[in-house]
C-alpha positions in Angstrom: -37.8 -10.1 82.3 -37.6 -6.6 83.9 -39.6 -3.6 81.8 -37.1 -2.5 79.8 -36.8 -5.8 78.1 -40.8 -6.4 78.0 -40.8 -2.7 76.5 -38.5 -3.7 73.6 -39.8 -7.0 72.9 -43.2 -5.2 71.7 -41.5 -2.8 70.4 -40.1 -5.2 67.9 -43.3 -7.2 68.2 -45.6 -4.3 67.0 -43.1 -3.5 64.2 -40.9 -0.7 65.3 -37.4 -2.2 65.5 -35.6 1.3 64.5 -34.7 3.4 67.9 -32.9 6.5 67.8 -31.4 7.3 70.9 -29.5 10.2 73.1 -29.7 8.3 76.6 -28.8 9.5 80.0 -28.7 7.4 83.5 -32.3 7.0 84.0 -32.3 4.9 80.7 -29.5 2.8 81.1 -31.6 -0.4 82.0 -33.1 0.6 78.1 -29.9 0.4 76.7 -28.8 -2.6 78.3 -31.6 -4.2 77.0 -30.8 -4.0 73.3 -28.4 -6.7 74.3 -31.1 -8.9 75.1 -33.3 -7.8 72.2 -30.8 -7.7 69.1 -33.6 -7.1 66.5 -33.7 -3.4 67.8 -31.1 -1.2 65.9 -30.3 1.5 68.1 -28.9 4.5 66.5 -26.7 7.2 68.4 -27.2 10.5 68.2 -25.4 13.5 70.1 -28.3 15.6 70.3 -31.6 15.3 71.1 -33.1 17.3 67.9 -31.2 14.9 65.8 -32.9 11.7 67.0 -36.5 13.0 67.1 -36.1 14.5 63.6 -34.2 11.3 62.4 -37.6 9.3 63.5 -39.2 11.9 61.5 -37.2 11.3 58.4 -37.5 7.5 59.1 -40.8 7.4 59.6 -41.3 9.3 56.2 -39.9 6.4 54.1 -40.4 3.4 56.0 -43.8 3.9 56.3 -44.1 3.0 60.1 -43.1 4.6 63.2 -39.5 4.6 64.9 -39.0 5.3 68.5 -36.8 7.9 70.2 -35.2 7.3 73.4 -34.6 10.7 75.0 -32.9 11.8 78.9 -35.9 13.6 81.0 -37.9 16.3 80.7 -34.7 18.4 79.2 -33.8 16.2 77.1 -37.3 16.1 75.7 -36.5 19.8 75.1 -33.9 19.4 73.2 -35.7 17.2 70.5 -39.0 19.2 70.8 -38.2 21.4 67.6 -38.1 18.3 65.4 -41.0 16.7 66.7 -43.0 19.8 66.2 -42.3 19.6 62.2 -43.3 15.7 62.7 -46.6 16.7 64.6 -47.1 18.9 61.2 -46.6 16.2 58.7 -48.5 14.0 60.6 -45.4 12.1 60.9 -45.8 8.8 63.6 -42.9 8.6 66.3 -43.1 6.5 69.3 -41.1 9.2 71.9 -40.0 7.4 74.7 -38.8 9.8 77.6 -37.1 8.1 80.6 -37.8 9.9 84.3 -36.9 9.7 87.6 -37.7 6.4 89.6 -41.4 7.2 90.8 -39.9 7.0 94.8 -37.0 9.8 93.7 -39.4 12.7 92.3 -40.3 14.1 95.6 -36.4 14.9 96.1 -36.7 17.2 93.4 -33.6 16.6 92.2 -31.8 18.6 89.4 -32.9 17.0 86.0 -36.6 16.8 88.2 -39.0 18.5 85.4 -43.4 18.1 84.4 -42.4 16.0 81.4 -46.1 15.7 80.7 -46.5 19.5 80.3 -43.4 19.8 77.5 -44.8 16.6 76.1 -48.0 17.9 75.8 -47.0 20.9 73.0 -45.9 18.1 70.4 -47.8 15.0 71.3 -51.3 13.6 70.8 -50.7 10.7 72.8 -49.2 10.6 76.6 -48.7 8.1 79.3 -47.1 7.7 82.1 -46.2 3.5 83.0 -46.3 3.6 86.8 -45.1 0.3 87.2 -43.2 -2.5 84.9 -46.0 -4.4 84.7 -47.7 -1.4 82.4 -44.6 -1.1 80.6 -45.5 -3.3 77.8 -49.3 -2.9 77.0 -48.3 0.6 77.4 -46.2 0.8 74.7 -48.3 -1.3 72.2 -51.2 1.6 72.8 -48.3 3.8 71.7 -47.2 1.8 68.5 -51.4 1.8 67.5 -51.7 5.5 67.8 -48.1 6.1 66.1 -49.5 4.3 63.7 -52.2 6.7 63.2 -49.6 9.4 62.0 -48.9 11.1 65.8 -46.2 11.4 68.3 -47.0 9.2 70.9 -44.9 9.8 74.3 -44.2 7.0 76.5 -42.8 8.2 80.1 -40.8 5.5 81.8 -40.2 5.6 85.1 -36.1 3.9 85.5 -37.8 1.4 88.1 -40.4 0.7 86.2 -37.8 -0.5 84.0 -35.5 -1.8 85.8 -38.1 -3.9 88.1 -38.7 -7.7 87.0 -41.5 -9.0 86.7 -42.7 -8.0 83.5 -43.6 -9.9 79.8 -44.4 -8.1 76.3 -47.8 -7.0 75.0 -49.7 -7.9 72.3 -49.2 -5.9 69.0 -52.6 -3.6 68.9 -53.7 -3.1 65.3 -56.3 -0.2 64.8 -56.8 -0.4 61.3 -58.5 3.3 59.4 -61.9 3.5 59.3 -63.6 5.1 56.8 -67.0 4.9 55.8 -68.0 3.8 52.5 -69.9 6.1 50.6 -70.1 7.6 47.1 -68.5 11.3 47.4 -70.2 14.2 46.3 -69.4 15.2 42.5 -67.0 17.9 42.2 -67.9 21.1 41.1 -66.9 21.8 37.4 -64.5 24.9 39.0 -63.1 22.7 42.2 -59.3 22.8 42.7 -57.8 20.2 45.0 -55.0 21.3 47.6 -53.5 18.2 48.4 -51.0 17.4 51.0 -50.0 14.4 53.3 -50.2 11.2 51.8 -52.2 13.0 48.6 -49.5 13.3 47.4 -48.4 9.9 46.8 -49.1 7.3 44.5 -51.8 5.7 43.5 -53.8 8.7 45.3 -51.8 11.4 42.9 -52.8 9.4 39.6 -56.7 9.6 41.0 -56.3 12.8 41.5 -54.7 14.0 38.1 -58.0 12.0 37.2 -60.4 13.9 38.2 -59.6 16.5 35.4 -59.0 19.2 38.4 -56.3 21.7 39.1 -54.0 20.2 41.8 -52.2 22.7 44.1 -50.0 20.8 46.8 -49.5 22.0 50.4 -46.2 24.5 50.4 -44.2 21.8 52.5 -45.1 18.5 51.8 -44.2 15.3 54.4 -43.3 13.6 51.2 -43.8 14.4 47.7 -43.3 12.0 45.3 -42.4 13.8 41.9 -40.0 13.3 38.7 -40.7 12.1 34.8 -44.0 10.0 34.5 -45.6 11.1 37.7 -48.5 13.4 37.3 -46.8 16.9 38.2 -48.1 19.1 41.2 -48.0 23.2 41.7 -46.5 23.7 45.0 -48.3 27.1 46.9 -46.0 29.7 47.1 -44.1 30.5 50.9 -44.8 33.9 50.3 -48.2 35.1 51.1 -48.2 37.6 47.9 -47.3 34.9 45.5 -49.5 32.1 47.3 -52.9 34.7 46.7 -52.0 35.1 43.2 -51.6 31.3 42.8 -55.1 31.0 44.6 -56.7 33.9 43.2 -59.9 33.4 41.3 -60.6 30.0 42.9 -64.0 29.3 44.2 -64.3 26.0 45.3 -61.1 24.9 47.0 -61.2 20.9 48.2 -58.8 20.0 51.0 -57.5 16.5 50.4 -55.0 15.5 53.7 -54.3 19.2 53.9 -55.1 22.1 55.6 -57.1 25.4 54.6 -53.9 28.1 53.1 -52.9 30.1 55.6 -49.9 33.0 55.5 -47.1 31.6 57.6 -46.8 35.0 59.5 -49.2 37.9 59.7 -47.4 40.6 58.1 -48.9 44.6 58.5 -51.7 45.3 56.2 -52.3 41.8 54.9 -54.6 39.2 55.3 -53.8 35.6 57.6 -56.2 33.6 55.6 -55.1 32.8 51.8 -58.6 31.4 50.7 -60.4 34.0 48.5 -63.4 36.0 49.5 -66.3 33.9 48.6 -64.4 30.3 48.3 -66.0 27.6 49.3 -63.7 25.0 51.0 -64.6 21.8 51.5 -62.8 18.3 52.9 -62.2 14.5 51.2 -60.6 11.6 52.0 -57.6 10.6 50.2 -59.4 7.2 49.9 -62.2 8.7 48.4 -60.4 9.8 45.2 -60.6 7.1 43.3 -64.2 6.9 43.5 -64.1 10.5 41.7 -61.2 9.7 39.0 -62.4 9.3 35.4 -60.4 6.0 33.4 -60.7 8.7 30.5 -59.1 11.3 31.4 -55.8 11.6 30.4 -53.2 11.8 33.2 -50.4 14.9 32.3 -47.6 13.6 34.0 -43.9 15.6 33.9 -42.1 14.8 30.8 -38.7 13.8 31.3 -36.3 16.6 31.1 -32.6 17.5 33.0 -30.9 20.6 33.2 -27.3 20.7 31.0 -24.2 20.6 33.2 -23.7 24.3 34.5 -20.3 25.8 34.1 -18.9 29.2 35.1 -20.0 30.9 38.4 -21.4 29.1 41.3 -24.9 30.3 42.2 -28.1 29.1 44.3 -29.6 28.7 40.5 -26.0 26.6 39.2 -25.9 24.4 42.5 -29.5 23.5 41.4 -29.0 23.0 37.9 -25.8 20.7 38.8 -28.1 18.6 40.9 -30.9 17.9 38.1 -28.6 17.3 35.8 -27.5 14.3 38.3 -30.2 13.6 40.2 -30.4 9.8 40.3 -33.5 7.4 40.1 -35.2 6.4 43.5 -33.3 9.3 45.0 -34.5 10.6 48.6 -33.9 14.1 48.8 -34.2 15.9 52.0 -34.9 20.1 51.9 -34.0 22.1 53.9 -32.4 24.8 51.6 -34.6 27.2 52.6 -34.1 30.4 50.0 -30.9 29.1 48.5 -32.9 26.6 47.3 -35.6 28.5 45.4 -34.1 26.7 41.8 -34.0 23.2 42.9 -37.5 22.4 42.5 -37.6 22.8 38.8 -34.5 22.2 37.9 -35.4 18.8 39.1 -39.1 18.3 38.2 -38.3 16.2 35.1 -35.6 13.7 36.5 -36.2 10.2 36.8 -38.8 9.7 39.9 -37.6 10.3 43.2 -39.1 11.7 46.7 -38.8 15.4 48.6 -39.1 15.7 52.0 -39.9 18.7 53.0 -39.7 20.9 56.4 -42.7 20.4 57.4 -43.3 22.8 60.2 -41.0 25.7 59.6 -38.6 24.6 62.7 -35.1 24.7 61.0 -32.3 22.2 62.0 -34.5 19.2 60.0 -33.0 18.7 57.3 -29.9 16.8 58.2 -31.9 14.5 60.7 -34.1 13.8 58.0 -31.4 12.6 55.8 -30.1 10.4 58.4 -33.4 9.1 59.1 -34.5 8.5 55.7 -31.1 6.8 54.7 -31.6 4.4 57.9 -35.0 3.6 55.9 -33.7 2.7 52.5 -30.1 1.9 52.9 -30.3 1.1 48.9 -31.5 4.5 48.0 -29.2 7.7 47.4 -29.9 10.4 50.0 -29.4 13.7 48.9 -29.4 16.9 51.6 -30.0 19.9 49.9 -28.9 22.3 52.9 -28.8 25.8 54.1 -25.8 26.8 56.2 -27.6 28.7 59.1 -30.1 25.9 59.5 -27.2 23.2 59.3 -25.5 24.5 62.5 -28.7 23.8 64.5 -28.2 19.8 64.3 -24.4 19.5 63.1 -24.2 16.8 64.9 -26.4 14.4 62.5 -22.6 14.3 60.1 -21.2 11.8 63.2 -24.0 10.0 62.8 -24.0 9.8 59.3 -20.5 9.0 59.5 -21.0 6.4 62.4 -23.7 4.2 60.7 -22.1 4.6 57.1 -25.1 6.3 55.8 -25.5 7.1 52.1 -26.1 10.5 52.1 -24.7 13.5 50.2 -24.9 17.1 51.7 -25.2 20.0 49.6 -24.1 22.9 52.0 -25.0 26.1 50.4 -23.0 28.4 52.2 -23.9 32.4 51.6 -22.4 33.3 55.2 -26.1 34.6 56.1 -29.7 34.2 57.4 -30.7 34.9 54.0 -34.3 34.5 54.9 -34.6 36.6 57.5 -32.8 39.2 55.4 -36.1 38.8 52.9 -38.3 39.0 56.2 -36.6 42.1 57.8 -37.9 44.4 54.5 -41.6 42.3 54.2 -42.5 43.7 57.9 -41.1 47.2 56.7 -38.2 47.0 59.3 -34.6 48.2 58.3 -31.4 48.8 60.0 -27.5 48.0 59.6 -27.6 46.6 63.6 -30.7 44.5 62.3 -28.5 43.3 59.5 -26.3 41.9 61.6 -28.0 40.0 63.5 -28.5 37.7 60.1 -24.7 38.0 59.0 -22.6 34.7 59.3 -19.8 35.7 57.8 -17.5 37.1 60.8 -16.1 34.1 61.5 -17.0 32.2 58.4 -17.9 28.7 59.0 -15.8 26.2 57.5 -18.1 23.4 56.8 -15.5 21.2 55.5 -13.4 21.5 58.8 -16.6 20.6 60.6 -17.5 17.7 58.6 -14.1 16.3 58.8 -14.1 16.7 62.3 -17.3 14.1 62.7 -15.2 11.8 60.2 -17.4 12.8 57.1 -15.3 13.7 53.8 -15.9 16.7 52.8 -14.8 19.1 49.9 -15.5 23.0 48.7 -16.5 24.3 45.6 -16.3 27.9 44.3 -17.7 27.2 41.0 -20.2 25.1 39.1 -17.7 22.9 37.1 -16.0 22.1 41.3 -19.0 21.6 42.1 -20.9 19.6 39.8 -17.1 17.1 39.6 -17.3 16.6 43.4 -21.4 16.2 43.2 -20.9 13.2 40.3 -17.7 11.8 42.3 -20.4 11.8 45.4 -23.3 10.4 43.5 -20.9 7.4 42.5 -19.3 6.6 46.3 -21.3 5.0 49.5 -21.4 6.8 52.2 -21.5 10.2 53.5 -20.3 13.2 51.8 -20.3 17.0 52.2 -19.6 19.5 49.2 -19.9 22.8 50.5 -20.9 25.2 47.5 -20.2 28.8 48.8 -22.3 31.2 47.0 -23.6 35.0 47.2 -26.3 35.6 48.7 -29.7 36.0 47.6 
């Protein structure tokens, strides 16, 4: 058995039989060993970004880690934007980057790179197998600190997999430890900001049972939210509306979430959201059930959907299409950025479903996500809720999508701009009709049903909300991948 094959076999062994792949030469004795271990599903990609951010989305829903497989230090370039938002939500990836055979780097040849210095910005884990005798126990250390919720990059050397010799590891199980104790009473004025896996059942019923306030982190790794789940006030993105959410607070308690920060420092206003005089303190998710009370009653989101919207097509009817559709056990990825300021509440009070959200402000997520998510739960309706700047980033995810016949409908809102950075450009005080452009996507205007048919995905175009909420119900009721490109103004 040569490394690669040893390197699979524990792969599959420890759990993680989902690989998403872009390969190059120095990986090929990986790739031929899927032959030999057929329990790995290998998924192409034709980008880097969308295979790390796919093991993102996967790793969401499944609940354990998928690998990458990914071409040298460059290619670990290419996916590093996606497995920065993973690193944020605390997302487990096992990152496997192939290399140069160990007797070849002194050549310095042209794909020659420090892998460990570009793995370093994303990963809490690194190793470097020097022979393939390492290969295996290697990658079980990186499945058990996956496993812990962190990107864990495996170098491999193309001799060390290609070079017999080798047999698989041992699965390593590392289970959580957490110290019983009783936690300290809450304060009668405590909020709780939750965030990571807060903000899942059971842990969001114990919450709601404390009889606190519950804020939840602005963009959560997955929210789990609809009728008869105990509903949760998202902080705002900007830093204005975030203060006033936070404002008056003086005991804030960070459950699997970070202290509020503003996402940029802006001129004249403050980087840290917490109020003067706060006090912020820390618990475990597994602590809040110690702190819930059996008689408090639980508020949970009564059911409620949005009517059908007819007449123009807006960011707000786009939304109000989708909640009145929304479908139970849906998986909605977002990554509509301001386009999709409505869909939130237009959707609170549909039948339960998840959110993934874009976790660390790198766009081009969403549509990995999607495919990594639908990967996951191949019985669960996908929906991509995304902008059209962002989209162009990983484009390629539709061939996937359309490769692996994944169920997953895209919402393309299409305003022909970086609406965002339009809002930006006046919050730092700049102005300018050169500065404009530089955010204008109209001149040429994409045509994201040419592109989507191009990758073999069907695709359609609305111009109002009856077109699009037809083509949206027609989606809803097909498998496999669709995109409806809603073309609205802009913000």
């Amino acid at each position: 058995m040569n490394g690669a094959q040893a390197l699979l076999r524990t792969l599959v062994d420890s759990g993680v039989d989902v690989c998403f792949t872009n390969p190059g030469t120095s990986e090929m004795h990986f790739v031929a060993a899927l032959d030999a271990v057929p329990e790995m599903r290998g998924v192409l990609t034709l980008f880097e970004g969308v295979a790390t951010g796919a093991a993102d989305g996967y790793a969401r829903m499944a609940d354990k880690p998928a690998a990458t497989l990914l071409h040298l230090g460059p290619g670990l370039g290419n996916g590093l934007a996606n497995l920065h938002n993973a690193r944020k939500g605390k997302t487990g990836i096992v990152n496997i980057v192939g290399d140069h055979a160990t007797y070849h780097k002194k050549y310095d040849a042209q794909l020659e790179s420090d892998i460990e210095t570009v793995a370093r910005n994303v990963s809490t884990w690194i190793r470097r197998s020097s022979s393939s005798a390492d290969v295996a126990s290697d990658a079980a250390e990186a499945v058990a600190n996956a496993r812990m919720g962190q990107v864990a990059t495996l170098i491999l050397p193309a001799d060390a997999s290609w070079s017999e010799g080798a047999s698989p590891a041992e699965p390593i199980t590392r289970a959580k430890t957490l110290e019983y104790r009783k936690p300290y009473p809450l304060p009668d004025d405590a909020v709780l900001f939750l965030g990571g896996r807060a903000l899942r059942e059971p842990y969001l019923s114990a919450a709601a049972r404390t009889g606190k306030r519950l804020l939840a982190e602005t963009f959560p790794t997955r929210l789990q939210r609809g009728a008869g789940i105990p509903a949760v006030e998202r902080l705002a993105y900007l830093a204005e509306f975030a203060a006033m959410q936070l404002e008056g607070i003086t005991h804030l308690v960070l459950v699997d979430a970070k202290s509020p920060v503003s996402f940029f420092a802006y001129p004249g206003k403050p980087s840290d959201l917490v109020p003067e005089g706060c006090e912020v303190s820390t618990l475990d998710p597994d602590l809040l059930d110690q702190l819930a009370d059996p008689s408090v009653e639980v508020q949970v989101q009564p059911s409620a959907r949005p009517d059908r919207p007819t007449g123009a097509l807006t960011a707000e009817t786009v939304a109000a299409a989708v909640g009145a559709l929304l479908p139970e056990g849906a998986i909605v990825s977002d990554e509509a950025n301001t386009a999709g300021l409505y869909a939130p509440g237009a959707t609170a009070g549909c039948p339960p479903h998840d959110w993934l959200c874009l976790t660390g402000g790198a766009i081009g997520q969403g549509l990995p996500v999607a495919v990594g998510a639908a990967v996951a739960c191949p019985d669960r309706k996908v929906i991509a809720l995304q902008a059209d700047g962002s989209a162009m980033y990983t484009i390629q995810s539709l061939w996937t999508m359309a490769r692996e016949g994944l169920d997953v409908v895209v919402v393309l809102y299409n305003n022909r701009a970086y609406d965002i950075l339009n809002l930006e450009l006046g919050r730092v005080g700049a102005s300018g009709e050169r500065a404009k452009e530089m955010f204008d996507l109209s001149t040429p205007a994409l045509d994201f049903v040419a592109l989507a048919n191009g990758m073999g995905v069907p695709a359609s175009r609305a111009t109002t909300a009856d077109e699009f909420t037809i083509a949206l119900e027609k989606a809803l009721g097909e498998q496999g991948p669709t995109v409806i490109e809603a073309v609205i103004p802009g913000m």
